[in-house]
N, CA, C and O atoms as a Tripos MOL2 file, in Angstrom:
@<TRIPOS>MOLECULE
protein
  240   239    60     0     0
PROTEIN
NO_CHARGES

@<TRIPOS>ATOM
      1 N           6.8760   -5.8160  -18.2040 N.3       1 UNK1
      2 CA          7.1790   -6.1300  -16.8220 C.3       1 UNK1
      3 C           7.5720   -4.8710  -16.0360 C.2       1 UNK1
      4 O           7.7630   -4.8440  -14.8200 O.2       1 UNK1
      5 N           7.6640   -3.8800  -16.8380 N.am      2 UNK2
      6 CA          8.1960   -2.4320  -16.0690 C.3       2 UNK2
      7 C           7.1380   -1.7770  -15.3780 C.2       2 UNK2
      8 O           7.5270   -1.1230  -14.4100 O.2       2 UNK2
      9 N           5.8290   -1.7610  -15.6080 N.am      3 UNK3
     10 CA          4.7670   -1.6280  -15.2860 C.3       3 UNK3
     11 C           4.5330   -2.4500  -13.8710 C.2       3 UNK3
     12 O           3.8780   -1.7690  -13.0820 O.2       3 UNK3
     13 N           4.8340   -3.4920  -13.4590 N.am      4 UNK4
     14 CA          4.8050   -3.9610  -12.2270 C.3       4 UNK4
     15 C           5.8010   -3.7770  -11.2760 C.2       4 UNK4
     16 O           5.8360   -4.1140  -10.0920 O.2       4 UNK4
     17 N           6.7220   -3.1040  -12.0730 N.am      5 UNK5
     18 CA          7.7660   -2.8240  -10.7080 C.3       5 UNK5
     19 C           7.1530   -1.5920  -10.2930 C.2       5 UNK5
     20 O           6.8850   -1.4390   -9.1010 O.2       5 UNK5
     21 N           6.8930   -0.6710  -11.1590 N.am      6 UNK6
     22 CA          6.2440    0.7090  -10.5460 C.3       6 UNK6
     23 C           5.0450    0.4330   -9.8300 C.2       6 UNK6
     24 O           4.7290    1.1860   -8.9090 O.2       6 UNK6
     25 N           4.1800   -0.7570  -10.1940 N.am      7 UNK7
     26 CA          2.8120   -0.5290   -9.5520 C.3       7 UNK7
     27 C           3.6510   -1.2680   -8.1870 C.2       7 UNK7
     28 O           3.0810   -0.8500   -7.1790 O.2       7 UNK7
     29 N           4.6210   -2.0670   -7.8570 N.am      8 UNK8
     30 CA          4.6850   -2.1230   -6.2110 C.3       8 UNK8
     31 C           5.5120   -1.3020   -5.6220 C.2       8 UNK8
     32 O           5.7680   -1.3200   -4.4180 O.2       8 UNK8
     33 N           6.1460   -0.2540   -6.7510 N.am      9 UNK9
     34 CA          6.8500    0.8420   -6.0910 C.3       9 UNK9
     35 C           6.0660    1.8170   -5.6300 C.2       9 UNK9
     36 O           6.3580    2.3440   -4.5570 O.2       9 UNK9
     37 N           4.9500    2.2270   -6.3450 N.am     10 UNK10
     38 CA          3.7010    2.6550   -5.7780 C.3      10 UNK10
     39 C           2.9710    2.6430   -4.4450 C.2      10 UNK10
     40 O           2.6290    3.5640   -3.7040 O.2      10 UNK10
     41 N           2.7880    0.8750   -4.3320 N.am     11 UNK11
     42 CA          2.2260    0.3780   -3.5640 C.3      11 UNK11
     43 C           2.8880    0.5830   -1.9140 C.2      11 UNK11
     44 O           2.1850    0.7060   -0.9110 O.2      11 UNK11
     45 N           4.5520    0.5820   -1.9370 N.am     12 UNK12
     46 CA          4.8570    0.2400   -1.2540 C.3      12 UNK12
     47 C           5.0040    1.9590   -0.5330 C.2      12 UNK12
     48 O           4.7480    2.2360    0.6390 O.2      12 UNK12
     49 N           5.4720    2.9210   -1.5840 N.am     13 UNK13
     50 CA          5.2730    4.4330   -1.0340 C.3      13 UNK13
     51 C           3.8030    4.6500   -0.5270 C.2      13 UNK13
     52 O           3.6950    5.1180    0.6060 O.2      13 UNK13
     53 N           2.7700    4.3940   -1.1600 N.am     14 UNK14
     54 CA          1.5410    4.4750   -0.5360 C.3      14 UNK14
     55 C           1.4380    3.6770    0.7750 C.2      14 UNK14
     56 O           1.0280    4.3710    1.7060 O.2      14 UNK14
     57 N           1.6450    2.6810    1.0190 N.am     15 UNK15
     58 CA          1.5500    2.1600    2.0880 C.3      15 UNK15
     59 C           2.5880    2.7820    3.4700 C.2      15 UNK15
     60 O           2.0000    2.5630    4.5290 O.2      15 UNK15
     61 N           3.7560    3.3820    3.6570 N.am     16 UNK16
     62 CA          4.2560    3.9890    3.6250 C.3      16 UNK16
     63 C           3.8800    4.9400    4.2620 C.2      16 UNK16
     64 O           3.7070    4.9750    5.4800 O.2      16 UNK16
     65 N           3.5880    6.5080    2.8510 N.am     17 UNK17
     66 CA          3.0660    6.9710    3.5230 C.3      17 UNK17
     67 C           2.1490    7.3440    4.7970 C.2      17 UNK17
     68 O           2.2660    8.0960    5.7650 O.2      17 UNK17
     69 N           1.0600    6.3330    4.2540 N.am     18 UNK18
     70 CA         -0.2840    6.7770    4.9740 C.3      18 UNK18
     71 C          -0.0840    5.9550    6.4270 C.2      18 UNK18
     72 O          -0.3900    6.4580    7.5080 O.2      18 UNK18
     73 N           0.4870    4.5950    6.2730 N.am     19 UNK19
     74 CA          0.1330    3.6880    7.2270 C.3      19 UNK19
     75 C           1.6240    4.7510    8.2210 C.2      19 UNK19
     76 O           1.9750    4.1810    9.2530 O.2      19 UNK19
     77 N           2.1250    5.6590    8.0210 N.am     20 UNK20
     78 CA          3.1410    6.2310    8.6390 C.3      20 UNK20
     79 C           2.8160    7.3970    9.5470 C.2      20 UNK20
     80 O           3.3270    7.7130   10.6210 O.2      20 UNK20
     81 N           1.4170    8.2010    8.5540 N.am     21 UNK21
     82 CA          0.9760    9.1200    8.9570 C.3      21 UNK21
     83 C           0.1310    8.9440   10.1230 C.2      21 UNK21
     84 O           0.0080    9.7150   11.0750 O.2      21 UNK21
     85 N          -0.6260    7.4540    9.8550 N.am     22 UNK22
     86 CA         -1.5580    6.9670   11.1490 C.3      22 UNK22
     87 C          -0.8300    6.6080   12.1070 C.2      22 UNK22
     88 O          -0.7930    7.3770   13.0680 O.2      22 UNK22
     89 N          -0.3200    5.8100   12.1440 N.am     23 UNK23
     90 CA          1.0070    5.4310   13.3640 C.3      23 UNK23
     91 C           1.1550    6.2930   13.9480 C.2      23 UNK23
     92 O           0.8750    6.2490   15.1460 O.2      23 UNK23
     93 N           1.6220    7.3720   13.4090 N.am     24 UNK24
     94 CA          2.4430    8.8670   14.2540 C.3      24 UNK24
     95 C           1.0550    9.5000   14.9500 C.2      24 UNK24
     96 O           0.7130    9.5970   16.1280 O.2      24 UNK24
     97 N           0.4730    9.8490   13.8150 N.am     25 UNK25
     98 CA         -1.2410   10.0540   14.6310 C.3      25 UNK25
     99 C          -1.8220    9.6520   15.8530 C.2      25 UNK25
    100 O          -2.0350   10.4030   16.8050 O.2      25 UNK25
    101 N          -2.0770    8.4170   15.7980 N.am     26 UNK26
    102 CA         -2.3740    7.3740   16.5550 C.3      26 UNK26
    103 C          -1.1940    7.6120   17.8700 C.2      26 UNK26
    104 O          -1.5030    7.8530   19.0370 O.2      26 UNK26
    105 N          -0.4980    7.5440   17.6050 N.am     27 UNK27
    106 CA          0.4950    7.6620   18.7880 C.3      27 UNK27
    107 C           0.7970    9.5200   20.0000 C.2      27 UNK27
    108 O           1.1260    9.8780   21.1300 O.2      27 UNK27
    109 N           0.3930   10.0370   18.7220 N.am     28 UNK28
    110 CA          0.4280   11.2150   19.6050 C.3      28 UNK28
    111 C          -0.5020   11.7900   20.3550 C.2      28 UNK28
    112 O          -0.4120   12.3570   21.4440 O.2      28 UNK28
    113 N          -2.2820   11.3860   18.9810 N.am     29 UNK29
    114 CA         -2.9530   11.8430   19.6500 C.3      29 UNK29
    115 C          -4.2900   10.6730   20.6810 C.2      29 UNK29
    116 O          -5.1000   10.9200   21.5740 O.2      29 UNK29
    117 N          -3.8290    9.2080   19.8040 N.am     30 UNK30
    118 CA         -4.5710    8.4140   20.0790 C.3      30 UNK30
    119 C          -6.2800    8.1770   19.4870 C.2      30 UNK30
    120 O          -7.2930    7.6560   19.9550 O.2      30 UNK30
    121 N          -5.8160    9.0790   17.8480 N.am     31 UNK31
    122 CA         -7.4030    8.7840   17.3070 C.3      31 UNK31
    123 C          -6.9080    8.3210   15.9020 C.2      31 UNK31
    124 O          -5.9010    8.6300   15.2640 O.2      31 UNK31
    125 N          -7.9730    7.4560   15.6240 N.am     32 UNK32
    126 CA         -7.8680    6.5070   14.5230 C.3      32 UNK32
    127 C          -8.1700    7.5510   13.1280 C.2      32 UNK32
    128 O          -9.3330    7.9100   12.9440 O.2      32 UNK32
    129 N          -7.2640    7.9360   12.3300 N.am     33 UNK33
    130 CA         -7.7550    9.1320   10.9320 C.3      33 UNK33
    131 C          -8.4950    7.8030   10.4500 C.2      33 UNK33
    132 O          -8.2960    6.7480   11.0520 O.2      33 UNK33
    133 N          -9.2650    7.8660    9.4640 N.am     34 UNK34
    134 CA        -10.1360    7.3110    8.9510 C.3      34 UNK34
    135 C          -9.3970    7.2950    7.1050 C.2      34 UNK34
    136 O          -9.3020    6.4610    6.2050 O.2      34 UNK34
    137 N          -9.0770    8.5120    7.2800 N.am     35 UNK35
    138 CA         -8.5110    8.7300    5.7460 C.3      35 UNK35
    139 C          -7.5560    8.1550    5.3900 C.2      35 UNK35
    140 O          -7.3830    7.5880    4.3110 O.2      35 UNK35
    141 N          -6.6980    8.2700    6.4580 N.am     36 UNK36
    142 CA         -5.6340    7.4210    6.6150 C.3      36 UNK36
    143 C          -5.4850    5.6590    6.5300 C.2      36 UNK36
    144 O          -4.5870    5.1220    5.8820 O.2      36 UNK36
    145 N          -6.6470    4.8090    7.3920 N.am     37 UNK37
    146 CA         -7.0920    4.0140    7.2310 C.3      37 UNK37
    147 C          -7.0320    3.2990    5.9910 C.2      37 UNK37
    148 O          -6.3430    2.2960    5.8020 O.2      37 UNK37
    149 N          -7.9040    3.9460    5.0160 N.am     38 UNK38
    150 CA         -8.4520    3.9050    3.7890 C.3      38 UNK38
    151 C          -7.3150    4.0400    2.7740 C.2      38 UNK38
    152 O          -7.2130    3.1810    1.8980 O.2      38 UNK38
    153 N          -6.2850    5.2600    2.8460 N.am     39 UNK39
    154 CA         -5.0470    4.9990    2.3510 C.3      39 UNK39
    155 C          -4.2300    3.8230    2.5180 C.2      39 UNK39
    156 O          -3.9550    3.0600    1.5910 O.2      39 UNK39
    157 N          -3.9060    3.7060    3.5180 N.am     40 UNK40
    158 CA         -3.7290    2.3790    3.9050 C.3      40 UNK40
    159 C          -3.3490    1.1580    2.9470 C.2      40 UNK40
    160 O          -2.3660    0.6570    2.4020 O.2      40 UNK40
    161 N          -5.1020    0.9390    3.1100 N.am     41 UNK41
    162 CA         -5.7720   -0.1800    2.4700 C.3      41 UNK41
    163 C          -6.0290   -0.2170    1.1040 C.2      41 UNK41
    164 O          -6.2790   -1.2870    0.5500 O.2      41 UNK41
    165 N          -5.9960    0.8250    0.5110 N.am     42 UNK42
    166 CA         -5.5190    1.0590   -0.9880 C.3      42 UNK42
    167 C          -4.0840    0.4400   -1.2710 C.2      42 UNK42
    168 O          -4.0410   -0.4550   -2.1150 O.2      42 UNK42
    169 N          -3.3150    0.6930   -0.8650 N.am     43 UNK43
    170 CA         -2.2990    0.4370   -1.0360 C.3      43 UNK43
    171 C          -1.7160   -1.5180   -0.7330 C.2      43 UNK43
    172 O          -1.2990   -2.3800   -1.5070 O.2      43 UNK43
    173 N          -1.9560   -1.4990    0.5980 N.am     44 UNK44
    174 CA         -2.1430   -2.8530    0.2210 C.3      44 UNK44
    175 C          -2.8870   -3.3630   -0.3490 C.2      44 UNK44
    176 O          -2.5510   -4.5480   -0.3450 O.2      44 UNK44
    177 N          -4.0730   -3.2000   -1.0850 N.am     45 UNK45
    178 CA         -4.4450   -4.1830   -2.1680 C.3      45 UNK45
    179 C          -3.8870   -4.0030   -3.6790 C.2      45 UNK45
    180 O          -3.9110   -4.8920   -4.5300 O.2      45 UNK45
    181 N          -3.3140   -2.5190   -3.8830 N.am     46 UNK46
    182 CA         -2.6060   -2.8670   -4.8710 C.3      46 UNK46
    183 C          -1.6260   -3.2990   -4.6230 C.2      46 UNK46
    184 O          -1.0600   -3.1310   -5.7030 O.2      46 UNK46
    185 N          -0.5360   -4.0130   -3.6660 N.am     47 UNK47
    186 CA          0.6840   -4.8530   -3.1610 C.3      47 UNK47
    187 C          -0.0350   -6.2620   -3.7180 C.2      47 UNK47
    188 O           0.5630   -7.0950   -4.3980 O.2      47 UNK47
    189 N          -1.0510   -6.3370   -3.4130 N.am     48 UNK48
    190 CA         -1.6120   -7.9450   -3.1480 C.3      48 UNK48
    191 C          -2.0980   -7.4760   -4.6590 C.2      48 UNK48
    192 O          -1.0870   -6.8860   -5.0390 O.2      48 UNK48
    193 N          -2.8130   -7.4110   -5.4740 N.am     49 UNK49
    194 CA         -3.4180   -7.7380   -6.6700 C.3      49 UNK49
    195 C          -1.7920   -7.6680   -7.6880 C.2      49 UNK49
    196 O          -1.6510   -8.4840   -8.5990 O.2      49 UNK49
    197 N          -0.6960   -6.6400   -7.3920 N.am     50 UNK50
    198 CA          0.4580   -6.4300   -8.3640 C.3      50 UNK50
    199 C           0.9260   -8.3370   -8.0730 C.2      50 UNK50
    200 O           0.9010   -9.1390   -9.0070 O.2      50 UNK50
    201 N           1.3110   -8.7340   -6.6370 N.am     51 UNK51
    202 CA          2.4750   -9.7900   -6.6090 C.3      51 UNK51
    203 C           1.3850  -10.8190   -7.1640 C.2      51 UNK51
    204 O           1.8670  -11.8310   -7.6720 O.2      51 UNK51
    205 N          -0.1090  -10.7120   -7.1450 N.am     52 UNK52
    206 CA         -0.7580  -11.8920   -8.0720 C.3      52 UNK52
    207 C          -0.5290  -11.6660   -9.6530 C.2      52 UNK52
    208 O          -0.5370  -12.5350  -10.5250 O.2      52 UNK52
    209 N          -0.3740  -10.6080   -9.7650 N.am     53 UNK53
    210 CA         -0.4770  -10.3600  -11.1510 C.3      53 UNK53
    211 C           1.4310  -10.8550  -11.7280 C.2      53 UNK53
    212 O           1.6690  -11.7500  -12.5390 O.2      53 UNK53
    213 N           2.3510  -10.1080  -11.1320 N.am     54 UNK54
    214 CA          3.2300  -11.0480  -11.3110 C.3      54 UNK54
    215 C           3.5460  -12.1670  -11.2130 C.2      54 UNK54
    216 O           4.4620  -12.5420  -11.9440 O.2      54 UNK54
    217 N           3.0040  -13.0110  -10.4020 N.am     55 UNK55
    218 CA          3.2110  -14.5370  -10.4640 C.3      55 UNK55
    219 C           2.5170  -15.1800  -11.1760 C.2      55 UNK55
    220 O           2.6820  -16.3970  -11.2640 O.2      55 UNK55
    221 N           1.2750  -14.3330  -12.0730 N.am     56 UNK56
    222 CA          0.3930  -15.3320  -13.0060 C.3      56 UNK56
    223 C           1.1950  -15.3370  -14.5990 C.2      56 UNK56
    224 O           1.2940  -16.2900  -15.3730 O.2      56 UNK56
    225 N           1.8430  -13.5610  -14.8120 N.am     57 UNK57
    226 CA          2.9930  -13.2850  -15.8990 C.3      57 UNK57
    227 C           3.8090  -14.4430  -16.1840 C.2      57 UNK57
    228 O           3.9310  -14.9930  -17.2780 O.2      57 UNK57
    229 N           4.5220  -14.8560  -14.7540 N.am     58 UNK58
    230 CA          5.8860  -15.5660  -14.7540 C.3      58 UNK58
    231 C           5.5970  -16.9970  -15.4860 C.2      58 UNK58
    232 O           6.1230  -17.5860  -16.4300 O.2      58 UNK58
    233 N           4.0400  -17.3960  -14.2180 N.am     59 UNK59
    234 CA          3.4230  -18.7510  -15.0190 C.3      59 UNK59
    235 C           3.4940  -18.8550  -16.7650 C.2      59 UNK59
    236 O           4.1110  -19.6650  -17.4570 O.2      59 UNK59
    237 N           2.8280  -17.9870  -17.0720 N.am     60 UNK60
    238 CA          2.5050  -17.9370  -18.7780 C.3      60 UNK60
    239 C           3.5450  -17.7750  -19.5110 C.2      60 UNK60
    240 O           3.4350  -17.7250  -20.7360 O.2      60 UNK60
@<TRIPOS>BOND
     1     1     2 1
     2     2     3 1
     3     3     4 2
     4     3     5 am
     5     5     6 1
     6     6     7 1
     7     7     8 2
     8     7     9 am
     9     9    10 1
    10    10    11 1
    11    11    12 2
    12    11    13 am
    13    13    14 1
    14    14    15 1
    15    15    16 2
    16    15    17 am
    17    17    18 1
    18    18    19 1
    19    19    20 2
    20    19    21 am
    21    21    22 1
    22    22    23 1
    23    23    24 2
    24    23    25 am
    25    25    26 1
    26    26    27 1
    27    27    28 2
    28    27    29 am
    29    29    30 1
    30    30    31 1
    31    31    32 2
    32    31    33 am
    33    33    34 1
    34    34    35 1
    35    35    36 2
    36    35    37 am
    37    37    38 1
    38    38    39 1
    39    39    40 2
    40    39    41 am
    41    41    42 1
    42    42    43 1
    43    43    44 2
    44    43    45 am
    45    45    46 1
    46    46    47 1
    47    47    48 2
    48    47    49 am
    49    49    50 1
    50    50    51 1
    51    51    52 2
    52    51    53 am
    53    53    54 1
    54    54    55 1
    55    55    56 2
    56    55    57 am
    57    57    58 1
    58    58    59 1
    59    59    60 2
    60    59    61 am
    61    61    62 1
    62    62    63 1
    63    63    64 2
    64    63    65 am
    65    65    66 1
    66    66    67 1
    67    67    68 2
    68    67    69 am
    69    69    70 1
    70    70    71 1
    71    71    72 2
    72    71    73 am
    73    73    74 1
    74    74    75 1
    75    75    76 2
    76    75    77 am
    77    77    78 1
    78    78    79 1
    79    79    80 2
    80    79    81 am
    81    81    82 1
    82    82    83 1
    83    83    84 2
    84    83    85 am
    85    85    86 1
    86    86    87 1
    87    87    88 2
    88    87    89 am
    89    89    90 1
    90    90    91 1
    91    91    92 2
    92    91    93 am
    93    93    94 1
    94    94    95 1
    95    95    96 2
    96    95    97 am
    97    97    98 1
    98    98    99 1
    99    99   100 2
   100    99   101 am
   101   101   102 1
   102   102   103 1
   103   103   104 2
   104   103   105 am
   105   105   106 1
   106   106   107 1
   107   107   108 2
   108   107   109 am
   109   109   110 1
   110   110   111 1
   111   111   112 2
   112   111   113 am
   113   113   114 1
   114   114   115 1
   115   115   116 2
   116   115   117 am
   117   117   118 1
   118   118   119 1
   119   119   120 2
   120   119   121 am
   121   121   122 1
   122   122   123 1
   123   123   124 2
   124   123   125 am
   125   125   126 1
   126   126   127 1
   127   127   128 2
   128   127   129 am
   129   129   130 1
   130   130   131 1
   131   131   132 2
   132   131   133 am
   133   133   134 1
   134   134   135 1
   135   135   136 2
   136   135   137 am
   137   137   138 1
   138   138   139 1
   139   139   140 2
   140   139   141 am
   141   141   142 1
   142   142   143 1
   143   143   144 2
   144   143   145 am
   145   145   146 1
   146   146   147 1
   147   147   148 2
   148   147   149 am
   149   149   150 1
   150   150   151 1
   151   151   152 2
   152   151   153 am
   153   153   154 1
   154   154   155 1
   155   155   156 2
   156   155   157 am
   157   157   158 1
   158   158   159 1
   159   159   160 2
   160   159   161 am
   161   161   162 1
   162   162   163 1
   163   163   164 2
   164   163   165 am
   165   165   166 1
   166   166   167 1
   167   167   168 2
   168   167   169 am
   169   169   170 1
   170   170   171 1
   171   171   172 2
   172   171   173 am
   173   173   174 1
   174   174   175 1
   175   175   176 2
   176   175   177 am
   177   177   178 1
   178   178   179 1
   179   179   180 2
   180   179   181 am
   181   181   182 1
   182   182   183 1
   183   183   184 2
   184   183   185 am
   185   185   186 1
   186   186   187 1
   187   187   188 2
   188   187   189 am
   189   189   190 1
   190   190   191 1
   191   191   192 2
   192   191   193 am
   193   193   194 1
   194   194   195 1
   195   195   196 2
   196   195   197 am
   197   197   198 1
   198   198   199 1
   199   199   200 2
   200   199   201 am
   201   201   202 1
   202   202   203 1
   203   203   204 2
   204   203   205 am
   205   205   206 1
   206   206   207 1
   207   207   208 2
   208   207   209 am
   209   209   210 1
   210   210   211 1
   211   211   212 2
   212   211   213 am
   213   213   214 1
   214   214   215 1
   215   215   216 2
   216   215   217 am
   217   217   218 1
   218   218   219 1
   219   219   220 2
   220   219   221 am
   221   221   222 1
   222   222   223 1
   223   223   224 2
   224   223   225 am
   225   225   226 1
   226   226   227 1
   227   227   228 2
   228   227   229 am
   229   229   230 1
   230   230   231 1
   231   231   232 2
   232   231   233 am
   233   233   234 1
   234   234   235 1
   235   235   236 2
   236   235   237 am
   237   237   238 1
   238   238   239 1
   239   239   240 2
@<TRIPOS>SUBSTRUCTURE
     1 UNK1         2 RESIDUE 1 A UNK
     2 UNK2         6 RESIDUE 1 A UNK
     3 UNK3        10 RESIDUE 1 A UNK
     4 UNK4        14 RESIDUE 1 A UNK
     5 UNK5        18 RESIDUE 1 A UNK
     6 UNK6        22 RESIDUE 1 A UNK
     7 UNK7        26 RESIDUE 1 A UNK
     8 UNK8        30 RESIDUE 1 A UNK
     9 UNK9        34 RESIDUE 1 A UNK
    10 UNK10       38 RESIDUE 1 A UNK
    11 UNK11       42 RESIDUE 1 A UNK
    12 UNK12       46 RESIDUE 1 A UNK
    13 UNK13       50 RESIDUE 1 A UNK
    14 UNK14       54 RESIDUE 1 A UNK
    15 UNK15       58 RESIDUE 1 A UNK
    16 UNK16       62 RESIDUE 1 A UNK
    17 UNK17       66 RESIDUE 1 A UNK
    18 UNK18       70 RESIDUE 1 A UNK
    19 UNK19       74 RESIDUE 1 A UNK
    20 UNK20       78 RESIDUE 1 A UNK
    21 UNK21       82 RESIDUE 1 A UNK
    22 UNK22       86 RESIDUE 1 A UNK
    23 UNK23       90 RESIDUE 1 A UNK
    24 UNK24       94 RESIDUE 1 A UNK
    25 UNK25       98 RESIDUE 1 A UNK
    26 UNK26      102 RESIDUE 1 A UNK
    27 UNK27      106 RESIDUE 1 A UNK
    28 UNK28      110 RESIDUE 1 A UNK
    29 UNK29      114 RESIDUE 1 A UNK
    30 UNK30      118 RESIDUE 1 A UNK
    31 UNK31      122 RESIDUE 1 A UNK
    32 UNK32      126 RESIDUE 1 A UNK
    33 UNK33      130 RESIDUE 1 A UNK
    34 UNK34      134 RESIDUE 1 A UNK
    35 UNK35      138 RESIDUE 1 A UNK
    36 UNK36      142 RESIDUE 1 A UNK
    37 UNK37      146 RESIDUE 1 A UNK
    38 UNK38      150 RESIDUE 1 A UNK
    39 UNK39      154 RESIDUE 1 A UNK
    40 UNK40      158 RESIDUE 1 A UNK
    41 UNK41      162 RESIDUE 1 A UNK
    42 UNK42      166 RESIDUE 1 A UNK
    43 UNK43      170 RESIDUE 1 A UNK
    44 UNK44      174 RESIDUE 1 A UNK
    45 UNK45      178 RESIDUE 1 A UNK
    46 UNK46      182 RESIDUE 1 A UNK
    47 UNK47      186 RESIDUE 1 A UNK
    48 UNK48      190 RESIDUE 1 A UNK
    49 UNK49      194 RESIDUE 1 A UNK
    50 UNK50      198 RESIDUE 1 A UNK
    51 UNK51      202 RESIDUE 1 A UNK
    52 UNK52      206 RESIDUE 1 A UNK
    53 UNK53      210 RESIDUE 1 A UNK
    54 UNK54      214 RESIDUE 1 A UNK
    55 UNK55      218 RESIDUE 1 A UNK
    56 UNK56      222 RESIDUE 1 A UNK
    57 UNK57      226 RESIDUE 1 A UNK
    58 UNK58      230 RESIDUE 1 A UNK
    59 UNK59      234 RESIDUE 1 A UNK
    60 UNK60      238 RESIDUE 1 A UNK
């Protein structure tokens, strides 16, 4: 189970990061990073595949 706390501790610094870096981006200069984007969205899907994966653990 230690393995899923890191993968949404992960998740949640990645998301974080990037979705932090675009925001500020976006706000100063008003253009969408793309890379950033994509970071992003990495990150929330490992949020979303970890809390499925823990709630299928808990089931079993």
């Amino acid at each position: 189970m230690k393995i899923n706390n890191y993968m949404l501790q992960l998740s949640f610094l990645i998301i974080i990061i990037f979705g932090g870096t675009f925001v500020i981006h976006l706000i100063k200069t008003g253009e969408f990073l793309l890379d950033q984007i994509i970071g992003f969205s990495v990150g929330i899907l490992i949020l979303f595949f970890t809390l499925i994966w823990r709630k299928s653990s808990k089931l079993s």
